[in-house]
Steps between C-alpha positions, in 0.01 A plus 500: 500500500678819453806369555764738686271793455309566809254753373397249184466238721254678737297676131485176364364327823247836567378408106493155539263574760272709373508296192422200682201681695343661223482094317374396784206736529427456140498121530234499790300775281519221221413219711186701651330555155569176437742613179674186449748574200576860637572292832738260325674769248565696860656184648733436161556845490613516885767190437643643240599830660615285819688283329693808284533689863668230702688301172575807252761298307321197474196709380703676250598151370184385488322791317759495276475163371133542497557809267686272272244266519271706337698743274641138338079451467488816301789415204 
């Protein structure tokens, strides 16, 4: 993830944990009051930041062309 640098790979890894802990203790807190939409927004939410953590370029691609997307809605 961080490439040559050591000491961004270990932060990044250290964040990606807590990050990953913290979604998962709001997701069970979601499931047990039986908040459906909260739980689901969590889950979307979640893939997203995976998906720009382990694929940066192919996220920057993608929220890119989805920026396009909806500045082309706006002319």
């Amino acid at each position: 993830m961080g490439g040559n640098n050591q000491l961004a790979s270990y932060v990044t890894t250290i964040l990606s944990s807590i990050f990953g802990v913290v979604l998962m203790v709001r997701v069970f807190s979601h499931w047990g009051r039986s908040e459906w939409g909260k739980l689901f927004t969590c889950f979307i939410g979640a893939s997203l930041a995976a998906y720009c953590i382990f694929k940066p370029a192919a996220a920057v691609q993608l929220l890119t062309g989805l920026g396009t997307l909806i500045a082309s809605v706006f002319q």
